[in-house]
C-alpha positions as CSV (number, residue, x, y, z in Angstrom):
1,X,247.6,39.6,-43.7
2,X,245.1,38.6,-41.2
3,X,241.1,39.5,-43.1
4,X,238.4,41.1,-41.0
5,X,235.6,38.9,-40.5
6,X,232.2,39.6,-43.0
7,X,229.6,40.1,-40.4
8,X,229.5,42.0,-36.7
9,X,226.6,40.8,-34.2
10,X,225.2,44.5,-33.4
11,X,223.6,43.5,-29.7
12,X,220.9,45.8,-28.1
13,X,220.0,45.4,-24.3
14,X,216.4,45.6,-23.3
15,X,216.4,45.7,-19.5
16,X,213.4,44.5,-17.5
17,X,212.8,44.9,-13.4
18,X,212.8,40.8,-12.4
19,X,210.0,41.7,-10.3
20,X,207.2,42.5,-12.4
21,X,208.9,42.5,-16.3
22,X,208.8,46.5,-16.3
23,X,210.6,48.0,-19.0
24,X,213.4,50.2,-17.7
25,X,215.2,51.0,-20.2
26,X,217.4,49.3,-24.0
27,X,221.2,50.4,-25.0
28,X,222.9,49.3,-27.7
29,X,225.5,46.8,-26.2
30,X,227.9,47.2,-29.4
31,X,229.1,45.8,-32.5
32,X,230.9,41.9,-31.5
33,X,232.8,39.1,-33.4
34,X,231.0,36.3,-31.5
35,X,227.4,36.1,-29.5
36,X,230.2,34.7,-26.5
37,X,232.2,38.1,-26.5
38,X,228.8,39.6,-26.3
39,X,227.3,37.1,-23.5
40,X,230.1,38.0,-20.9
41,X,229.4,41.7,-20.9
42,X,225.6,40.6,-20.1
43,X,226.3,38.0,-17.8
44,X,228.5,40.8,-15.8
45,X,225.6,43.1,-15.6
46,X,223.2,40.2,-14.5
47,X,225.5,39.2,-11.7
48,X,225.7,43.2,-10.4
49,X,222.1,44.1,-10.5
50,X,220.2,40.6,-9.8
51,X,216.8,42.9,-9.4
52,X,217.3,43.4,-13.7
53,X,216.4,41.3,-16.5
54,X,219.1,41.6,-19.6
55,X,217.8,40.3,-22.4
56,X,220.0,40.9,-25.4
57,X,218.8,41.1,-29.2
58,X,221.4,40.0,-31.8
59,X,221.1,41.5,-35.1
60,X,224.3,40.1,-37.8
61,X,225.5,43.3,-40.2
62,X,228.0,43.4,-42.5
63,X,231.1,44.3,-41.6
64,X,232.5,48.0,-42.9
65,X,236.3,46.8,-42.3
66,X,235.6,43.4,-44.5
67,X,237.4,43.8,-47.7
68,X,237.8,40.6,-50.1
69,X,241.3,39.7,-50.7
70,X,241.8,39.2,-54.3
71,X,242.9,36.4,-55.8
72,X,246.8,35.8,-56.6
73,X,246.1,33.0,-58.6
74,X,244.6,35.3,-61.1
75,X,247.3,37.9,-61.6
């Protein structure tokens, strides 16, 4: 049985006009296993709109699928 991991990395996009650092506008990205899976999305969005800053904020929550497996020893 393969166990859901214990934490998510929530990611939020601020975007900022490269120009001038002008807020435009934050999403929430959404919930990934690893800042990499995360990073690729970004990096896409970067690459199509080069006139945009993505800066992404990482926050770690717990996640809701994470149960702990009890021990068989124990039984």
């Amino acid at each position: 049985m393969k166990q859901e991991p214990e934490y998510l990395l929530k990611v939020t996009i601020n975007v900022l006009l490269r120009a001038d650092q002008a807020f435009v506008t934050n999403f929430l990205l959404g919930e990934f296993l690893t800042v990499r899976a995360a990073e690729k999305l970004r990096d896409t969005l970067s690459r199509y709109n080069p006139d945009k800053l993505f800066l992404a904020k990482y926050e770690q929550i717990t996640n809701p699928k994470f149960k702990i497996i009890p021990n068989e020893i124990n039984k």
